[in-house]
LODREN-297430 format. One line per field, with one value per residue (C-alpha): z, y, x. Coordinates in nm, 3 decimals. Example, Ala and Ser with C-alpha at 12.3 -4.5 7.8 and 13.67 -1.06 7.14 Angstrom:
BEGIN
Z <- c(0.780;0.714);
Y <- c(-0.450;-0.106);
X <- c(1.230;1.367);
END
This chain:
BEGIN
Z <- c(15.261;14.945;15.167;15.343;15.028;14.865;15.176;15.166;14.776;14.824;15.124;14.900;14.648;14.884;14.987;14.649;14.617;14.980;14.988;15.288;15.221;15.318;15.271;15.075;15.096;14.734;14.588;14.219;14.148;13.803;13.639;13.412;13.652;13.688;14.041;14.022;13.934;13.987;13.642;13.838;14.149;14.118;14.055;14.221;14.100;14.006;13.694;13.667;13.402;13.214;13.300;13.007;12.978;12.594;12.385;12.341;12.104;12.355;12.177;12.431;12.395;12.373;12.454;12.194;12.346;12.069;12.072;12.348;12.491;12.879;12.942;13.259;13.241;13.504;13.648;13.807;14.141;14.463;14.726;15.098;15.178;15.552;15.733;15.649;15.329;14.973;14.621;14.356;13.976;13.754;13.368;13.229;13.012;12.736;12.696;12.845;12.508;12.289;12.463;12.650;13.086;13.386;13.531;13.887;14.067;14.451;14.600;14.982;15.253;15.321;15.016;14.907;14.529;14.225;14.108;13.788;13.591;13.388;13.084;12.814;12.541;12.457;12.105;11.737;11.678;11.853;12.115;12.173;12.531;12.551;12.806;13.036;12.908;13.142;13.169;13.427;13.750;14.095;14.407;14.769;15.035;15.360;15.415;15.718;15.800;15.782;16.084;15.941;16.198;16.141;16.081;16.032;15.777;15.601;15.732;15.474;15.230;14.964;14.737;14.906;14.709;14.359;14.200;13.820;13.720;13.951;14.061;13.684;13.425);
Y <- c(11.707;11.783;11.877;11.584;11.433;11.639;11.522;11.171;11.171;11.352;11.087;10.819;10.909;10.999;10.619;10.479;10.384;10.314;10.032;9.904;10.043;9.876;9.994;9.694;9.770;9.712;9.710;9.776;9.489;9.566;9.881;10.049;9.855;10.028;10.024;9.858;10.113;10.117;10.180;10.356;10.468;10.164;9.915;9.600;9.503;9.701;9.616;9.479;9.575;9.336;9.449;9.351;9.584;9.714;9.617;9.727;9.982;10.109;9.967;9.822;9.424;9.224;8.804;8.652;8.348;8.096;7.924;7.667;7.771;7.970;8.206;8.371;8.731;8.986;9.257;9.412;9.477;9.276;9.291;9.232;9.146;9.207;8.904;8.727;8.916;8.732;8.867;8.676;8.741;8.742;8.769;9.126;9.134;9.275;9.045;8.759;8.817;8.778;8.427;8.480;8.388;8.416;8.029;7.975;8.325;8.311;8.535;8.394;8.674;8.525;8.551;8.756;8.846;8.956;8.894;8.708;8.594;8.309;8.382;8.085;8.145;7.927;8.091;8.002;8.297;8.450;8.674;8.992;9.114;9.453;9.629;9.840;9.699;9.572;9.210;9.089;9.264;9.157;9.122;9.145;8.937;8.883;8.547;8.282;7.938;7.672;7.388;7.086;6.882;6.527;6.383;6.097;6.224;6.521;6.714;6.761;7.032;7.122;7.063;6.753;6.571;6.777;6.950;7.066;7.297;7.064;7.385;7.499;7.751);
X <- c(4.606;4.778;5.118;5.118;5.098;5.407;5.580;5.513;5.624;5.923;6.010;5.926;6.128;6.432;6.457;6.398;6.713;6.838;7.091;7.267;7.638;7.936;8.304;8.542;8.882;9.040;9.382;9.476;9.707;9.747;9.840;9.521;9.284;8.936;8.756;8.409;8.128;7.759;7.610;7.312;7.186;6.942;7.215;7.176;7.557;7.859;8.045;8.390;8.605;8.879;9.239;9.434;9.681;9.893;10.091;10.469;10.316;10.072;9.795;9.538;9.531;9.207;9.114;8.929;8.701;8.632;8.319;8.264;8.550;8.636;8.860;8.985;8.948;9.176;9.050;9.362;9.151;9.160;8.907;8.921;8.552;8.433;8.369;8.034;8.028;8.060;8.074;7.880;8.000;7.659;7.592;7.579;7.226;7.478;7.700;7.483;7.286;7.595;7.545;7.845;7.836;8.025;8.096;8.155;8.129;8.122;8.480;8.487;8.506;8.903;9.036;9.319;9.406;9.308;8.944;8.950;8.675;8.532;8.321;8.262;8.138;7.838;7.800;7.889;8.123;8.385;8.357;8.633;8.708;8.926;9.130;8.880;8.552;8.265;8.268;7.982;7.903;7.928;7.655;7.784;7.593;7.599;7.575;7.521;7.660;7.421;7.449;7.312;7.149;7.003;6.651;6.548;6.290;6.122;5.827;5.537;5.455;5.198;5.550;5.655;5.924;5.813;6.103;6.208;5.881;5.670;5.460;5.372;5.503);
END
């Protein structure tokens, strides 16, 4: 019993972290870019980096986001997703805490430049971006499209037309 046990752990343990793996083709549109990484084998998102290039000097240049203000951050990497497949830019806990987010996020499977994106900065101080740090990550899903078909009125549920913490904290 105790090998079948060994076996069973060591099969467990091999799928832990099995994720459905699909090739994007990417293209480094600007020089310096860094190709998205997966901070862990358990990573549900990859990070993007901020593409921002130097300086005359050399020196690697930074954006400063005042508060209450959005910026648009490069990346310096375009995508090509596969048909049916959408990335979704989300928060990085890090900088999410800094009370810094990502607005808008979803990259369609058609299109066809540079990801870019939009952090605000909902804080009272300023926040600094620099060249090659990790800005938010991004999610691929694949994704269906819905075919909304009339009715002339809902069916009932437990829920029914409750909404907005209408189940509890």
């Amino acid at each position: 019993m105790l090998g079948i046990m060994k076996k069973l752990k060591s099969w467990i343990l091999s799928f832990q972290y099995h994720f459905l793996e699909i090739e994007v083709p990417y293209v480094v549109v600007r020089e310096g870019a860094k190709v998205p990484t997966y901070a862990t084998p358990g990573a549900c998102g990859c990070d993007l980096y901020a593409c921002l290039g130097e300086d005359i000097l050399g020196n690697k240049c930074c954006m400063i986001i005042r508060p209450g203000q959005k910026i648009i951050i490069p990346t310096g990497i375009g995508v090509e997703s596969p048909l049916g497949w959408s990335f979704q830019f989300l928060d990085r806990s890090s900088v999410a805490n800094e009370d810094v987010h990502v607005v808008g996020g979803f990259i369609d499977c058609d299109y066809r430049n540079e990801l870019s994106v939009i952090l605000r900065n909902n804080s009272k101080h300023d926040y600094v971006v620099r060249d090659g740090e990790r800005i938010c990550q991004v999610a691929i899903y694949h994704l269906a499209h819905a075919i909304f078909v009339p009715k002339a009125s809902f069916s009932e549920t437990k829920r029914g037309t409750g909404g907005f913490g209408s189940t509890g904290k």
